[in-house]
N, C-alpha and C positions, 0 to 999 in steps of 0.2 A: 504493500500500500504506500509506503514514502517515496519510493520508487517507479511510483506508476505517472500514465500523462497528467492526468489532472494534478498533480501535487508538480511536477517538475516545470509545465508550462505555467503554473500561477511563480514558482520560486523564481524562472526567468526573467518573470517578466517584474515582478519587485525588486531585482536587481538592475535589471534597464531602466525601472524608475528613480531607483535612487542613483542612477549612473546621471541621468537626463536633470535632477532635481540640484545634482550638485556641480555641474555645464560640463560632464563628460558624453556631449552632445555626440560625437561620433561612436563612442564606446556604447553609451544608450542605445543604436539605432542597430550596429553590428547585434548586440542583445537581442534587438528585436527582430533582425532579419533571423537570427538563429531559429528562435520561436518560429517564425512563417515555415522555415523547411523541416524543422525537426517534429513538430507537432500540428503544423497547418493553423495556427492559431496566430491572429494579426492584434494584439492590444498596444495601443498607441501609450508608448511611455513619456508620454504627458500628459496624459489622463490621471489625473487621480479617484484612486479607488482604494477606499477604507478597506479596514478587515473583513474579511469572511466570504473570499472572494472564491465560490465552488461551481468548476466545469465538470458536470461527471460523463461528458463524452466531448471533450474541446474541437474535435475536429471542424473546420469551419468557420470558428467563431471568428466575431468583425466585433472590437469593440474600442468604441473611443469616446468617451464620454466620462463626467465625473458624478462618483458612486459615493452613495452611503454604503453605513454597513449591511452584510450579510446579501450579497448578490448571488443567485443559481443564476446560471446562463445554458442552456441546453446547444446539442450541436447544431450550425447552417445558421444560425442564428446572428441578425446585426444591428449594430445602435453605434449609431454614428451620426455625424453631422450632415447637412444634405451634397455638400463638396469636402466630399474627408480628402486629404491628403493635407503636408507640412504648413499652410496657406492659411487654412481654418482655425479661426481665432477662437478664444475658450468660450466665447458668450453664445456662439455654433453650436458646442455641442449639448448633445441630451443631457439633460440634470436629473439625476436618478436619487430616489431615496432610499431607506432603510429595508430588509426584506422582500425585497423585488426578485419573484421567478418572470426570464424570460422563453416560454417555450420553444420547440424545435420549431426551425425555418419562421422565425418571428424575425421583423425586423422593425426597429426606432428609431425615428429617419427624421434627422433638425433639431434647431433647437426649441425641443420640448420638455414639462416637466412633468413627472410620475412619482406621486404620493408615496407615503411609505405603506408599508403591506401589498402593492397590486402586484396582480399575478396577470399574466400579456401571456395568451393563451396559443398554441401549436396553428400556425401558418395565417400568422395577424401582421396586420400592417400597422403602422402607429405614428401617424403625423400630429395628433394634436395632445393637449394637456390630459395626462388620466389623476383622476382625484384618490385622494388615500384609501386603501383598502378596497379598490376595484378590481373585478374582474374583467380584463380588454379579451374580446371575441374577436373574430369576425363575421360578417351577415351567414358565413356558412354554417356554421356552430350556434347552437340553441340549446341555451340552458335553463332547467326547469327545475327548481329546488320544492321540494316537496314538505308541505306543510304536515305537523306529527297527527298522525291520526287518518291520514288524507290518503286513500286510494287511487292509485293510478289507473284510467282506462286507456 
């Protein structure tokens, strides 16, 4: 398990941030191309992202944006600004809060902000603001939570 992707592409990439954080601008970026070949995993080490940052299938992931705590990010999944490359200024990208799942082939695209608790639900698109403790669909996914006592027909 210390050994596996999800733990060695998050330790990569906390080390290109604090390569990037203290102007080891070229040494940060080598960090981060490592990530792109070795694990397929793209996170921008100028993003900031607090603790508890867990990919349990990183492959694909796109992310650049700055995190509160405790982020899941699933694989194929992106949240980035809407012109991600070196160019995009911090107020671009997505501003994430605390406890945020984003499911697989989800992508959060500009600058948006997303409450803490919401969960962005498997092949969701997400251009505008999601408020705390939502759940983002999209039109294809229909969720029907069921009242205690309440039969389903």
């Amino acid at each position: 398990m210390v050994l596996s992707p999800q733990v060695l592409c998050v330790l990569v990439y906390r080390m290109s941030h604090f390569m990037h954080a203290n102007g080891w601008i070229r040494l940060a970026f080598v960090l981060y191309q490592l990530n792109q070949l070795a694990f397929k995993v793209s996170i921008d080490p100028a993003g900031c992202i607090r603790g508890g940052l867990f990919l349990p299938h990183p492959h694909g992931v796109v992310l650049s944006a700055d995190v509160g705590m405790r982020l899941t990010m699933y694989a194929d999944s992106l949240c980035c600004p809407t012109r991600p490359g070196p160019e995009s200024a911090r107020a671009e990208r997505p501003q994430l809060g605390r406890r945020i799942t984003i499911g697989v082939h989800a992508a959060l695209i500009g600058p948006i902000s997303v409450g803490d608790g919401t969960r962005v639900m498997y092949r969701t698109d997400v251009e505008q603001d999601a408020n705390a403790g939502s759940v983002v669909t999209s039109g294809r996914i229909r969720l029907r939570i069921s009242k205690p006592g309440e039969t389903r027909t």
